[in-house]
N, C-alpha and C positions, 0 to 999 in steps of 0.2 A: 887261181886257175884261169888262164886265157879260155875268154867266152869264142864260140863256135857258131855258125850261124850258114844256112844253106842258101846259095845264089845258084842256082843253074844254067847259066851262062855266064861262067868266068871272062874276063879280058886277058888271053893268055901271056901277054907282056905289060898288066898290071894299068892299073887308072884308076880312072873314078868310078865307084859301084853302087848301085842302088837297093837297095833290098828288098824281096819281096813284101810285099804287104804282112804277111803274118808273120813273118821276124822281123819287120820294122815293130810292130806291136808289141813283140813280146820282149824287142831289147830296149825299147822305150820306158812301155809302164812296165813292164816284170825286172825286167834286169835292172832300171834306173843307168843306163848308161851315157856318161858324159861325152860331151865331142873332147878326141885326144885320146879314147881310151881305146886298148889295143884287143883287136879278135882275127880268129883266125875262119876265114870264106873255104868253104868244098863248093863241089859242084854234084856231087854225088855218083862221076865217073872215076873217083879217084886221083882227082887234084885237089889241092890247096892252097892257100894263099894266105902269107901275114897282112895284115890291113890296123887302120884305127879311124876311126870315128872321127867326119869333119862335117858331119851335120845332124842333128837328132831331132827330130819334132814326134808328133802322137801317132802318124801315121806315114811318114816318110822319113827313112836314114840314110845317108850317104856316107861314103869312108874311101878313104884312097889303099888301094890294094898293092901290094907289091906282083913281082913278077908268081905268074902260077907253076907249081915243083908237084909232078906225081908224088904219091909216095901211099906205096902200098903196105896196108894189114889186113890181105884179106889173107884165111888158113889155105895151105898148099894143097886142096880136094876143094872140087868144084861141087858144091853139097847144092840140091835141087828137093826141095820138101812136096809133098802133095798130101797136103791135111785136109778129113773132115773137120772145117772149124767148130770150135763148141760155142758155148752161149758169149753173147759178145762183149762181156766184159773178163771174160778168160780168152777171149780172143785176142785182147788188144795187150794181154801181159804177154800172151803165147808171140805177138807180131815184136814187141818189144827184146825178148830174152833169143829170141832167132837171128834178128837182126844183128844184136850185141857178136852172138856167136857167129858169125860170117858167110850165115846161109846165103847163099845166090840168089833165089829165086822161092818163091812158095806161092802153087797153086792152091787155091781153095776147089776141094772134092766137093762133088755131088754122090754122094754112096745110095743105095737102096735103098738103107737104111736113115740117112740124112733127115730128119724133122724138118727144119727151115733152113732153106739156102741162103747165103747171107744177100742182105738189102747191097742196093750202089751207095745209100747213104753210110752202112756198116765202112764197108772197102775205101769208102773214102777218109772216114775216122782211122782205119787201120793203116792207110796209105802216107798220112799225116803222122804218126804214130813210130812206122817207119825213119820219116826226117827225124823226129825226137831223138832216136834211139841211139840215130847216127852222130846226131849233136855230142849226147851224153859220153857215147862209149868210145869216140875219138875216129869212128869207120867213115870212111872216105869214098865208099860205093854205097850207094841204094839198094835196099835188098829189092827185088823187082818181084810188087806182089799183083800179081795177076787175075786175069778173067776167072771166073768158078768155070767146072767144066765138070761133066761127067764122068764117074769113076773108070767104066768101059774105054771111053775116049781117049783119058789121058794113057790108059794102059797101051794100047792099039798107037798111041802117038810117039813114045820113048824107043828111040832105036838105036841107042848110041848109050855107053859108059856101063855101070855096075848096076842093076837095077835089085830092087828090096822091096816085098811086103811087107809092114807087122805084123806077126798074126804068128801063135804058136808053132814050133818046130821044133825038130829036133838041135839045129844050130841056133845056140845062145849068139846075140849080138856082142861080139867085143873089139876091139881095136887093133885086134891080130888078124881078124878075119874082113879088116879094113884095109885092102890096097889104095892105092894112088889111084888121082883119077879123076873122072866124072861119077858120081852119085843120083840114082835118081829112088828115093823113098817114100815108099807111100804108107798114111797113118789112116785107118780107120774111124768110122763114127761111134758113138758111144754105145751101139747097139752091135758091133763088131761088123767083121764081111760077111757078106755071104758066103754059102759053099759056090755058088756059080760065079762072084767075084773075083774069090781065089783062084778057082780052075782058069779064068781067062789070065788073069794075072802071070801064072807059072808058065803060059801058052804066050804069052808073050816076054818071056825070059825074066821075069821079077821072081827074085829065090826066096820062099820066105822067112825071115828072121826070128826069131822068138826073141823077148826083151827081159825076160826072168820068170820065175815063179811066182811073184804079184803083177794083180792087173791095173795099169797104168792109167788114170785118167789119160785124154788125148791129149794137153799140152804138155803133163809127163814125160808120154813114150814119144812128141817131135821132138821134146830136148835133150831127151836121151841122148836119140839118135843122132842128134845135130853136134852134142858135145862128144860122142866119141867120134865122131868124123872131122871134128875140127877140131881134136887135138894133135 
């Protein structure tokens, strides 16, 4: 399996590249990689690049890159997540399995209900976490994990595409009642919405979806909803 590795400034007609500090580290001592051996550079806008290794030390690598070639897999729905995150070690599976599936974007919610908003040192484990995911599952974009923001706010800010609450309903979520498009879905805290979350919600055009007749842990019900939109 050709090894993978994130530079975010390509040279888009190929040279010499450097590697960031933390993938010089990790393809030095983790991977054990020789000079001469062949990996393949993103950028995380959805380019890439073949390259191979003409320098390796413990914390500097260098590799000559060929020319850089788009090459898109991200799903044909512009999927946009707004999760209460849960405790952050189900955060960072929940940041991982999202990325894999070709979410766009995922805000971290501040609900009413919210216990702890997450730390900048969390976001920046989860942000990292991200690159990994990208590494692993062959995606060529960054999921783009952003600012926490309050649940009112982000409702009052979406003005554009399909928008979704979780939250019991008469309509089941399924894949028929997915059009094209932009998506913008929002997942609650483990203590559910409020009634005056929801009412702001529906007043700002989020229709809300029901996900089944069990109740979902929260990185359950974003994957749900993230895999029947990206399929």
């Amino acid at each position: 399996m050709t090894r993978r590795y994130f530079v975010p400034d390509l040279p888009m007609l190929g040279g010499l590249v450097g590697l960031p500090e933390a993938e010089a580290q990790h393809a030095s001592r983790v991977m054990r990689v020789q000079v001469g051996d062949d990996l393949v550079l993103f950028d995380g806008r959805g380019n890439e690049a073949n390259a191979h290794f003409v320098e390796v030390g413990r914390r500097e690598c260098h590799c000559q890159a060929d020319a850089v070639r788009a090459v898109n897999r991200e799903p044909q729905r512009e999927i946009h997540l707004a999760v209460a995150l849960p405790k952050p070690d189900r955060s960072r599976e929940l940041i991982e399995r999202l990325t894999e599936m070709g979410v766009c974007s995922l805000t971290p919610l501040i609900a009413q209900r919210t216990q702890r908003p997450p730390t900048d040192a969390l976001l920046a484990k989860l942000r990292r976490g991200v690159i990994e995911a990208c590494k692993q599952s062959g995606r060529n974009q960054l999921m783009d994990l952003r600012a926490p923001i309050k649940a009112d706010a982000f409702f009052s800010s979406c003005t554009d595409g399909t928008r979704w609450i979780a939250h019991p309903a008469t309509d089941q979520l399924t894949q028929d009642n997915a059009a094209s498009g932009t998506f913008h879905a929002a997942i609650g805290p483990e203590g559910g919405w409020t009634d005056d979350e929801v009412k702001l919600a529906v007043s700002q055009s989020f229709k809300p979806v029901d996900l089944g007749p069990r109740i979902y842990r929260i990185e359950t019900a974003a994957t749900t909803v993230a895999a029947i939109l990206a399929t």
